[in-house]
C-alpha positions, 0 to 999 in steps of 0.5 A: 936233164934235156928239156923234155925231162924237165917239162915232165918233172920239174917244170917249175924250173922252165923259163918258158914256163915262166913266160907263160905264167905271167901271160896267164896272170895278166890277161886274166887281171885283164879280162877278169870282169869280162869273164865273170859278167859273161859266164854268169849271164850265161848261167842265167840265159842257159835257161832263157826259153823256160824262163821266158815261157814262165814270164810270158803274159798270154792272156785269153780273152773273155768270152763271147760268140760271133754276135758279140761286138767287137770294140773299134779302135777308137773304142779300144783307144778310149779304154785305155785312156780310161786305164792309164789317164795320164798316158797318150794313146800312139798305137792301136794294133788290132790284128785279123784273129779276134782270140787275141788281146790287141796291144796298145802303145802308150806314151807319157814324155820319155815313158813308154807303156805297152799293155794287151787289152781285151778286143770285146770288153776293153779290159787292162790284161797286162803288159805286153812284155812284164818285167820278167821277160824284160829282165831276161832280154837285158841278161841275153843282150849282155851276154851276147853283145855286152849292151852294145849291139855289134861293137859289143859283141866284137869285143865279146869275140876278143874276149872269147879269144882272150879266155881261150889265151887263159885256157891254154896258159893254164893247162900249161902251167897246172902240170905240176910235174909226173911224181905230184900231178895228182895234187892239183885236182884236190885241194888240201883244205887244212892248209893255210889259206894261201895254199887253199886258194892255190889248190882251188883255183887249180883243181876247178880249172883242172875239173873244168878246162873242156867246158871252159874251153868248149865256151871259148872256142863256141864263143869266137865262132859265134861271134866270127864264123866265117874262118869256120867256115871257110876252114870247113870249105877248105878241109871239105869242099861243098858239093852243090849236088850232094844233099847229104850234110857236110861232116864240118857243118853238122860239127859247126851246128853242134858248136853252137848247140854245145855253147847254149847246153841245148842238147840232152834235155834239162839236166846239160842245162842246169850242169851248163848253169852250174860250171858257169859259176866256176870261171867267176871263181877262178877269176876271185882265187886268181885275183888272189894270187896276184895281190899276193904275188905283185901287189903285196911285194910291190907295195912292200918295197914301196914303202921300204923305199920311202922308209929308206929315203926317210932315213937317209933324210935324216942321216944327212940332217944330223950331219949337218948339226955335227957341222954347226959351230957349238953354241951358235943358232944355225945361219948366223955368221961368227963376227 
């Protein structure tokens, strides 16, 4: 049987095959938690502009006319002393259009406070940026940079790498071969739980490689776009002349769009939202199949070590009482 009979019938028998299984085992052990922390962060940021308009404190100011006084710093100063008494008050930001509120900056020790204030009555109307919206900038921080800003976000382009790695070995290693490919996009359920968790783990990969992969990709490109494009360059020369968009800018630009699900409205978003649980699923059934597979023998052959050196322990104990003298305490001498 050649090669290619092989690959498409009974790839299990490939060492290549092999190769690559253990490839995809442990770069997934390896960046596990990266994926589940990026693709449920980006579930949550997919709707980051809808949030953000939910969580946004625009207050209107009271009413009034052009007769109405409008409060001085010091005045607005004073109000929010009033306000928050064991603040200190460390900015005042009047702007130019009197339909604002003005925000003031406060400060207690290490704490900080930012609060709108109401320019003609003086009156509290709330954070400048509330909880909800401090919740979503944390969760866009985290998905784009991990929390640490650029040295965080090149570690955000390896690990987009490193799940392209993952899903490409897995496209590999799903093939189950021409007379049973059908069986790994079900799962048998009334099988044992070994065998769900196997089935699982392909059949979501399988459903969700284009997604999984398109995030990959668009993940590099954000973090690293010049090979892009300097790739696009070479395949297509820029024309300083031609006004017309190049066919690989348009391509770059729908990368990113693709990336975030910002086409197509608000149901690519919630699909976006959806899959991005899956990438965390496939991380547990593959976590899984490791214990299964490298732990569990490991820590079996472990302890039938310890248990053969115990006994051994005690053959050549028993061997040296056979040897002792009858009648005679051991380590005393005959006269």
């Amino acid at each position: 049987m050649t090669f290619r009979d092989r690959a498409l019938r009974r790839p299990q028998t490939l060492w290549i095959r092999k190769a690559v299984f253990q490839i995809h085992l442990w770069t997934g052990i390896a960046v596990g938690l990266y994926i589940v922390v990026v693709s449920l962060s980006g579930s949550a940021v997919v709707f980051r502009r809808e949030l953000m308009r939910s969580f946004a404190n625009r207050p209107q100011v009271s009413a009034h006319d052009a007769s109405t006084h409008r409060l001085t710093e010091e005045e607005l100063a004073a109000a929010a002393r009033r306000a928050f008494p064991d603040y200190t008050v460390t900015k005042v930001w009047v702007g130019r259009n009197g339909e604002r509120p003005v925000d003031i900056w406060m400060n207690r020790g290490r704490r900080d406070k930012k609060h709108l204030f109401d320019p003609y009555t003086g009156a509290d109307l709330g954070e400048t940026r509330p909880r909800g919206v401090r919740v979503i900038d944390w969760l866009v921080s985290l998905h784009d940079d991990l929390l640490g800003g650029m040295n965080g976000r090149i570690v955000n382009g390896v690990g987009s790498i490193l799940l392209t790695v993952l899903c490409i070995t897995g496209a590999i290693i799903w093939w189950p071969g021409s007379k049973k490919w059908w069986r790994g996009l079900t799962v048998q359920w009334r099988a044992g739980w070994q065998r769900v968790n196997w089935d699982l783990h392909s059949a979501l990969g399988f459903w969700a490689f284009v997604a999984v992969l398109l995030w990959a990709v668009s993940g590099i490109y954000l973090v690293f776009p010049h090979p892009f494009g300097r790739l696009v360059d070479f395949l297509e020369p820029l024309d300083p002349v031609s006004l017309v968009p190049r066919r690989g800018d348009i391509a770059l630009e729908w990368l990113a769009k693709l990336h975030f699900g910002r086409f197509a409205g608000i149901k690519t978003k919630w699909t976006w939202a959806i899959f991005g649980v899956i990438p965390p699923v496939l991380f547990i059934t593959g976590a899984v199949m490791w214990w299964n597979r490298v732990l569990k023998p490991f820590r079996r052959s472990r302890l039938a070590a310890e248990g053969t050196k115990d006994s051994l322990h005690e053959q050549s104990a028993n061997r040296l009482r056979r040897r002792r003298p009858h009648g005679r305490p051991h380590g005393v001498a005959s006269a």
